[in-house]
C-alpha positions in Angstrom: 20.9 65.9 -10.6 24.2 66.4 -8.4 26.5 64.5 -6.4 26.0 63.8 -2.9 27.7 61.9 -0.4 26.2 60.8 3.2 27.5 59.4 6.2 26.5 55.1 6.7 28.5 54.7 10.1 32.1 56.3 9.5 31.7 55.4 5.9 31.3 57.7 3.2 28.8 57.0 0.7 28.4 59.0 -3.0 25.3 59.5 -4.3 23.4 60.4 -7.4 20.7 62.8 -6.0 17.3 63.9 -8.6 15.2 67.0 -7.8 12.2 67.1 -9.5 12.2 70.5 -12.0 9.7 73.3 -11.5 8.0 75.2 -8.8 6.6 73.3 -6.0 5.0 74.1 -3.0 5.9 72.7 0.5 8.2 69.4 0.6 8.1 66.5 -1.6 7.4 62.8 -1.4 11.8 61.1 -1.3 12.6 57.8 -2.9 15.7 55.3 -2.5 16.3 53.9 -5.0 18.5 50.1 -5.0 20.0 48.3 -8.1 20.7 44.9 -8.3 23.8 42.1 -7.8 27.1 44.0 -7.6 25.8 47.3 -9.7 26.6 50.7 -9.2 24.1 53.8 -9.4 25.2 54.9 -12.5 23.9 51.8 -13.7 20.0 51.0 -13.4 19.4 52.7 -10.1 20.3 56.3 -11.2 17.9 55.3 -14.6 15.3 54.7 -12.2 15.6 57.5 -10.0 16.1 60.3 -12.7 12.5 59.5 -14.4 11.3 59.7 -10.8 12.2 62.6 -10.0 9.9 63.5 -13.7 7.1 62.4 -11.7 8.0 65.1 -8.9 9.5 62.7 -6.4 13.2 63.5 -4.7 15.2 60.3 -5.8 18.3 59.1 -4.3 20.9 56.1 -6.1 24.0 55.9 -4.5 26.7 53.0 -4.5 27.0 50.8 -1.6 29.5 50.5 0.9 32.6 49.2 -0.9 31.2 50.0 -4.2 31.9 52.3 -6.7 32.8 55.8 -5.6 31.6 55.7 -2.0 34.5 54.4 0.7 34.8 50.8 2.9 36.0 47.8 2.9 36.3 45.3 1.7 35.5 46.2 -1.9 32.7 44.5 -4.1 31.8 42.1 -1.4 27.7 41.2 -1.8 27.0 41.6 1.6 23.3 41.7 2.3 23.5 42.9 5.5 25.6 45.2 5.2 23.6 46.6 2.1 20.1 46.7 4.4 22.1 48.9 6.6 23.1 51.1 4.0 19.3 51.5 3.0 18.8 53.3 6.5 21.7 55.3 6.5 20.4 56.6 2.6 17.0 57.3 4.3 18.7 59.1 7.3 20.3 61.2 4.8 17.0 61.9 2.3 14.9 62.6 5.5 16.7 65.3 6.4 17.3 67.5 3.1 15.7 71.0 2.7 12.6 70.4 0.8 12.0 66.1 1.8 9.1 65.4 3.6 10.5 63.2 5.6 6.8 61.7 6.5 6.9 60.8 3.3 10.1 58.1 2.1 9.4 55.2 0.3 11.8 53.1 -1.4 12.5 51.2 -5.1 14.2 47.7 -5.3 14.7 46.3 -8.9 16.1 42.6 -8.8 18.4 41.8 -5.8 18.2 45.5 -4.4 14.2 44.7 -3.9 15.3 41.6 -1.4 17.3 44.4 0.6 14.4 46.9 0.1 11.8 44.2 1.3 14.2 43.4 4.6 15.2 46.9 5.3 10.9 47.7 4.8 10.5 45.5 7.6 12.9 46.8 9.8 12.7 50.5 9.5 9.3 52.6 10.2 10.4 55.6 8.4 9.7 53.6 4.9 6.1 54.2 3.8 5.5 52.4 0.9 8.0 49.9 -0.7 7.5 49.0 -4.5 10.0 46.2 -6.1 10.9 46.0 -9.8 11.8 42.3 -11.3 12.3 41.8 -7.7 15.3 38.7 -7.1 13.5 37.5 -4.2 14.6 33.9 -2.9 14.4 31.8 -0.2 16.6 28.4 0.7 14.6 26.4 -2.0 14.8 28.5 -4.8 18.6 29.8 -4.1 19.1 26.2 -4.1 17.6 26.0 -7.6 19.1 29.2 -9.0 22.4 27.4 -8.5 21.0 24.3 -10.5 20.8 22.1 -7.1 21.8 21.0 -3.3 25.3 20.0 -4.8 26.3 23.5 -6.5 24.6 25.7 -3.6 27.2 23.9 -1.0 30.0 23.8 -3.4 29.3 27.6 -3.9 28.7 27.8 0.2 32.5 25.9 0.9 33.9 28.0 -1.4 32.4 31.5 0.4 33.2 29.8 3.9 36.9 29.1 3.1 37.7 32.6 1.5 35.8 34.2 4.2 38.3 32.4 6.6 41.3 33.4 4.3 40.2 36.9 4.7 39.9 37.3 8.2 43.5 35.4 8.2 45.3 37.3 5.7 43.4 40.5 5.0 43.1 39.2 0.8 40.1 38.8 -0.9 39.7 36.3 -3.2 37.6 37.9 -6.6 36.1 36.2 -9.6 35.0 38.4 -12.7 31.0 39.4 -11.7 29.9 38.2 -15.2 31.2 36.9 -17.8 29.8 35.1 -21.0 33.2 33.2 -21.3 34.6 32.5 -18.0 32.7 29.7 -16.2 34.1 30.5 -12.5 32.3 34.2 -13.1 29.8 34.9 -10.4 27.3 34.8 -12.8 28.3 33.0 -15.6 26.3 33.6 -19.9 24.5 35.6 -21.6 23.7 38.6 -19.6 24.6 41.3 -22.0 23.4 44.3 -19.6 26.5 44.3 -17.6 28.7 42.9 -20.7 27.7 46.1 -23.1 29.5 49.1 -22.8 26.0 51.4 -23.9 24.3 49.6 -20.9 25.7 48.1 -18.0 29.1 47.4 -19.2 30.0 51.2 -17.8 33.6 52.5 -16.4 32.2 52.7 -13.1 31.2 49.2 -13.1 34.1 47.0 -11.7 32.7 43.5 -12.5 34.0 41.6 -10.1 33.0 39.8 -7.0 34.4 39.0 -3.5 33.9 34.8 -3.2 33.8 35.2 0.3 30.0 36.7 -0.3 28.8 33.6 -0.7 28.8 32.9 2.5 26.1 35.5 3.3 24.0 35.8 0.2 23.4 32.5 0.0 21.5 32.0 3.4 19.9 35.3 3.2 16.1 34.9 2.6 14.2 37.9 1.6 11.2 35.9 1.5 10.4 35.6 4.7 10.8 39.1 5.4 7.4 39.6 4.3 6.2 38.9 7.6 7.4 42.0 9.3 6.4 44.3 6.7 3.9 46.9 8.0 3.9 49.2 4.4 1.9 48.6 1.2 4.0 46.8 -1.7 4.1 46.9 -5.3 5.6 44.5 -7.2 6.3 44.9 -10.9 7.7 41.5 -13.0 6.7 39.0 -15.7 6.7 35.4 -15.9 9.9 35.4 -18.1 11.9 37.2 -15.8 14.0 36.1 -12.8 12.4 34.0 -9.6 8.9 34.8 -10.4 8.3 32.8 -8.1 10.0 34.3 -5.2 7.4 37.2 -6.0 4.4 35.0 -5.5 5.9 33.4 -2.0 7.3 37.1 -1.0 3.3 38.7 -1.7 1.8 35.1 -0.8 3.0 36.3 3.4 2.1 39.9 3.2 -0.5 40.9 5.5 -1.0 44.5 4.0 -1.6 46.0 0.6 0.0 44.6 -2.2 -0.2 45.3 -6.1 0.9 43.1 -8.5 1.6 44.6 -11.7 2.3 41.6 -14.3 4.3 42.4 -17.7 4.4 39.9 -20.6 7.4 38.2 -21.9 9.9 40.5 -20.8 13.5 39.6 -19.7 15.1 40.6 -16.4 17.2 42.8 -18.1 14.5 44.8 -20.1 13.5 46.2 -16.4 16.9 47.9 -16.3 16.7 50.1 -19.3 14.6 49.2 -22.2 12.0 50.5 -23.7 8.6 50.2 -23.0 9.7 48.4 -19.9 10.9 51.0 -18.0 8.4 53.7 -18.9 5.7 51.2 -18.0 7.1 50.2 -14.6 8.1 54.0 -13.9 4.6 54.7 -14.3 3.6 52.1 -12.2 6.0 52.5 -9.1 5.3 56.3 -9.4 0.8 55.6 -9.5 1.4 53.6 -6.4 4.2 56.1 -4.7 2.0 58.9 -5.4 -1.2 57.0 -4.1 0.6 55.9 -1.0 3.3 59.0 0.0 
């Protein structure tokens, strides 16, 4: 592994970068890699990538525009555009490395970084193959729902609207802790130890906090729909008892190529990020259907 840092537009990005060990001939199959809601690579995405790179691919995490170590502002804002972008400025940068095959890119999202995954698959030829892990994919209905109705979803919308308006006013931006299992106006508010638990998610690097003003964007983006201008095959790796199965079903339900569905039982959303067997078995899974289709 080492740390790399790319160019997304005048912004530089940092990046965890994994090289497969071992003697190899010719260039190898490259993989983004993209973590979920307001994480950082040294999170689930750099977990991800490293037992990648065991299965010989070259594996890029790297933190976000505004995020973690890589530059831009404003910080921590849950932009998904901005994010999709930053997908094609990571491929950009994996393409052209001694020893990529740049024929050869496919990309990883697990939870929200899968919605940006399935958009930027659609958008950018470059991408192969595209495989999502406990993908967070949503569309207006089940955003709606995630928020526990029409009332919360537009309280949630004002709220992004007016500190979007007070940023481009004043230059502040208005934050709320990311998650929190005790404050209720946290982004994402109960149990969700990952992010809480210093051996997990709960890491230094991980600032747990979020820009209201996001709300504005993320809740009318619709991955879903972005199935329709995906041209790649697609794996998608979930259970029933993790988040927006659903949103799988609807994203795979408007495919028109390939797609594998690998179901696991009764795991939570937060067993895809790092435990065990649920991470060697979707490893295994994303790195069968990389290998099949790089």
């Amino acid at each position: 592994m080492e740390k790399v840092t790319f160019d997304a537009a005048g912004v530089t990005l940092s990046g965890l970068l994994f090289r497969p060990s071992g003697e190899h001939v010719g260039p190898r199959p490259a993989v983004v890699v993209a973590g979920s809601w307001t994480s950082v690579k040294e999170q689930m995405p750099s977990f991800y990538a490293a037992r990648l790179a065991e299965h010989g691919f070259v594996a890029l995490a790297f933190d976000f525009t505004g995020y973690g170590e890589s530059g831009g502002e404003p910080r921590d804002v849950e932009s998904p555009s901005r994010k999709v972008a930053d997908l094609g400025h990571a491929v950009s940068y994996l393409s052209g490395l001694d020893g990529v095959d740049p024929d050869r890119l496919g990309s990883l999202g697990i939870c929200a970084g899968a919605a940006f995954t399935a958009v930027h698959a659609g958008e950018d030829s470059r991408i192969r193959a595209a495989a999502m892990v406990a993908p967070g994919l949503q569309d207006g209905e089940l955003a709606r729902l995630a928020l526990g109705g029409e009332e919360s979803f537009q309280q949630h919308l004002a709220q992004g609207v007016a500190a979007r308006a007070s940023y481009e006013a004043t230059g502040e931006v208005a934050y709320v802790t990311a998650v929190s299992d005790t404050d209720p106006s946290a982004a994402m508010f109960g149990p969700f130890t990952y992010y809480l638990d210093p051996n997990r998610g709960g890491i230094p690097q991980y600032a747990n906090r979020f820009a209201v003003m996001a709300w504005a964007e993320w809740l009318t983006f619709e991955p879903v729909p972005s199935a329709d201008k995906i041209g790649v095959p697609v794996l998608i790796v979930h259970s029933e008892t993790a988040a927006i199965p659903e949103g799988a079903r609807r994203f795979a339900a408007r495919l028109s190529t390939p797609a594998e569905f690998v179901w696991l039982p009764e795991r939570t959303q937060f067993d895809f990020y790092d435990q065990e067997p649920t991470v060697t078995e979707s490893v295994e899974a994303v790195a069968a259907f990389l290998s099949k289709q790089l």
